[in-house]
N, C-alpha and C positions, 0 to 999 in steps of 0.2 A: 505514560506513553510518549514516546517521539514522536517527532510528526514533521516532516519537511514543509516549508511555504515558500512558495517561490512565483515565476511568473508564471501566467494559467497554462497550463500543459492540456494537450490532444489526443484523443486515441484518435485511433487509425480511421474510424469510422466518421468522427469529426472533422481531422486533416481530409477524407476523399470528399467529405463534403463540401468544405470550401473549396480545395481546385475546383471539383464538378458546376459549385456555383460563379468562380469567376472565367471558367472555362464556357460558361452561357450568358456571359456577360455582365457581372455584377461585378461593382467597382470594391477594392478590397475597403476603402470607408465602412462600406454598407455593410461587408460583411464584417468588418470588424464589433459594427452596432450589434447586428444580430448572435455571434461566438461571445460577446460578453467580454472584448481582450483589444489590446490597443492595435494603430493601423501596422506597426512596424512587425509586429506577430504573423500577424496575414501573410505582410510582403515576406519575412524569410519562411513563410510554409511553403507559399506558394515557389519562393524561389529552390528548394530543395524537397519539393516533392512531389511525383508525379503521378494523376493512374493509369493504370493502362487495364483493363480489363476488368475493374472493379478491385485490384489491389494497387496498393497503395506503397510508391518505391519514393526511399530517401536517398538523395542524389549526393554524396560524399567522396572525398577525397581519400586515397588509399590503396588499398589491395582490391581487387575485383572479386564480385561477387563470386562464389564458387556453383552457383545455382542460378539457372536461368528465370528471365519472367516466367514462361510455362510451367516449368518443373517447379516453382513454385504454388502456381495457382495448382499444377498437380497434388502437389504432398497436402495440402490444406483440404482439397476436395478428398483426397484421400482420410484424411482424421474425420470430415464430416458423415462419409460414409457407414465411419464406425469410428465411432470415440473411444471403444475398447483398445483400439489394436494402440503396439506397443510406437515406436520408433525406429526397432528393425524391422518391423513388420512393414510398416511406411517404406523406408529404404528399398527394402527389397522390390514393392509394388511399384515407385515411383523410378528406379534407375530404368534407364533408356544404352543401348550398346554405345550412343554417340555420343553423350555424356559425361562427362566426372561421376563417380557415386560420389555424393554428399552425404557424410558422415551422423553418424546421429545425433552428435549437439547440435550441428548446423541444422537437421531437420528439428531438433524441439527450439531454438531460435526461432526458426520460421512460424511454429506455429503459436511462442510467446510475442512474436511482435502481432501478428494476427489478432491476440486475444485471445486465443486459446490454451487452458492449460490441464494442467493434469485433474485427476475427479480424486477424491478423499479417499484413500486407502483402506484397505477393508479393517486393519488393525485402526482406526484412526474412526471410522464408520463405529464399529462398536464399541470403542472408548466414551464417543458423543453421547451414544446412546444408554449406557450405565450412567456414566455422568446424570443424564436426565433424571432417569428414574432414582437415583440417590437424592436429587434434589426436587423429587418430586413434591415432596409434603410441605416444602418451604415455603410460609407464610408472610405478612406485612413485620412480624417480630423479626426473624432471619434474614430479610431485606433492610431492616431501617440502617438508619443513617453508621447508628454508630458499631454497623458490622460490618461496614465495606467502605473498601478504597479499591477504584478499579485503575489498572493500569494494563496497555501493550505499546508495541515497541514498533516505529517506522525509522525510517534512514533515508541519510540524502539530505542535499540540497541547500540550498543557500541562506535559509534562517533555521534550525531545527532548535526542535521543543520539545517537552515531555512536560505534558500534562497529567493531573490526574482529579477525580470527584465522586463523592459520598453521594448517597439518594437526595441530600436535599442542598446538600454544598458545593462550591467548586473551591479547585486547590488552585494556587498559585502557578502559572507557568514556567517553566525554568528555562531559561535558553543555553544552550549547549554549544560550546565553540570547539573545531574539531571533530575530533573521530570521538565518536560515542564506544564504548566497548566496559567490561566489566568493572573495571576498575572508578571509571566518568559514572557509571548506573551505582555504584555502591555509596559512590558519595553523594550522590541524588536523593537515596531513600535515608541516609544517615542526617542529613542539613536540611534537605527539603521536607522529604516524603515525613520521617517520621516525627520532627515537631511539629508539624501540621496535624497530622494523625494525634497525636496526643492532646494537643491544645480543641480540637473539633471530635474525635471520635471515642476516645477515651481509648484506654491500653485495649479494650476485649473485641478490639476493631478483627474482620478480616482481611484481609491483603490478597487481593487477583491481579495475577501477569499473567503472560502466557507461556509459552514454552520456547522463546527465544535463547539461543546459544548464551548470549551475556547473562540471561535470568536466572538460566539453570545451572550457572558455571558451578565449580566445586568453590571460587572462591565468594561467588554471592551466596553461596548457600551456605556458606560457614556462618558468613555477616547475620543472615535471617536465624539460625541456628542460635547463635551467641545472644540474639537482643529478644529472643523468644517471642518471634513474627509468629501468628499463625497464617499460613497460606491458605489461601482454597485451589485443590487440585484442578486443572484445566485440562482439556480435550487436545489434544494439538491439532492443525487442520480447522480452526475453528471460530476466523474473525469474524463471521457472523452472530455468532453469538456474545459479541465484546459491544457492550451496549455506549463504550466511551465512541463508539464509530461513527455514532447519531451526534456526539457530542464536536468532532471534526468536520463533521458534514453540514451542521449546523454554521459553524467556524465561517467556513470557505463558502457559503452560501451569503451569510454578513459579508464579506468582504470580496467576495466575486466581482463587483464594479468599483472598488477602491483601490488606487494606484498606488504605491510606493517608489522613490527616486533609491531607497537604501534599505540594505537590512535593518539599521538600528530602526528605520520610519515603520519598516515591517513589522517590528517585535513589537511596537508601541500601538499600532492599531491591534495587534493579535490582543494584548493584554486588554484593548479598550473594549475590546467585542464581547 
């Protein structure tokens, strides 16, 4: 799995809560004790973000918004209305005659910086659900150690990693410099992944990713083909069930109040954790 680590990052609901609370007077120190993130964090939230009405605007340099505060808080009430309806459906309900229409990437922007995104597709809905039931009979024998290696795939950021770990082991972290893409993943599971695999699980290991573009390329799948990987099929739509996600979460939980001046100090706490 990849994994970005970088300085602690905000959802939208985080950032309206600091304004809100130095907008009632609490000093950004204070709130920087309580977000868990240093004071200079604060100061450029606070400097570039504002709310007005319960949403939450980043104040940047550039081209202007093509969509107003309103007709934002519109299109968002609109999704919550009905989470089915599509993005023209939105467009449609939300344009005004005095307005721009805002196009439909710009309205699923708006409702991915919101936090809002799409629901699991009905081909994807009953893929999960066969999956399940295929692996329904599976016991502590088809779980142990030496028949999994779990791996998925994040991106981004200014230390990235790809990790991976059996039922009872963890693997080595690998840091990755650059653009991660098929070619950087093949020689990960060729030097990393597979003499770890060998030395700890033995050849009859199985091997989970997910269904990432790099994973499924024609040319990693030759690689898996050639060295006689067994895979285990995945759901796409389905990082809840990637049990390595308790294993990052855990991660960034250790080191949520530990500072780093540099990447290299970052990789080196990563691996200590």
């Amino acid at each position: 799995m990849v994994r970005p680590f970088r300085k602690k990052t905000f959802t939208v609901d985080v950032r309206k809560s600091i304004v809100r609370g130095h907008e009632l007077g609490a000093h950004p120190k204070i709130l920087a004790t309580q977000f868990g993130c240093s004071s200079s964090q604060i100061y450029r939230i606070l400097k570039n973000n504002r709310v007005d009405d319960g949403v939450v605007h980043r104040q940047s340099p550039g081209r202007p918004r093509t969509t107003s505060r309103a007709l934002d808080r519109n299109i968002l009430r609109a999704c919550r209305k009905d989470p089915r309806r599509t993005s023209k459906d939105i467009q449609v309900s939300v344009t005004n005659p005095n307005e721009p229409v805002p196009s439909r990437r710009t309205i699923r922007r708006r409702l991915q910086v919101a936090g809002l995104h799409g629901l699991v597709s009905l081909k994807n809905r009953k893929a999960r659900v066969e999956w399940a039931k295929q692996h329904l009979s599976w016991g502590p024998r088809e779980y142990a150690p030496q028949y999994h290696c779990r791996t998925v795939k994040h991106g981004g950021g200014s230390v990235m990693v790809w990790g991976y770990f059996s039922d009872t082991s963890m693997g080595p972290l690998k840091r990755i410099v650059g653009t991660m893409n098929r070619y950087v993943y093949e020689d990960i599971l060729k030097n990393t992944m597979q003499p770890w695999a060998r030395t700890n699980l033995g050849r009859s290991s199985v091997f989970q990713q997910d269904n990432d573009p790099k994973h499924t390329s024609g040319h990693v799948a030759n690689w898996f083909r050639r060295r006689r990987v067994d895979l285990l099929e995945w759901p796409s739509q389905s990082p809840d069930l990637n049990p390595i996600e308790h294993m990052w979460e855990e991660l960034e939980r250790r080191l949520n109040r530990v500072r780093a001046f540099n990447a290299n100090q970052k990789f080196a706490q990563l691996e200590a954790a």
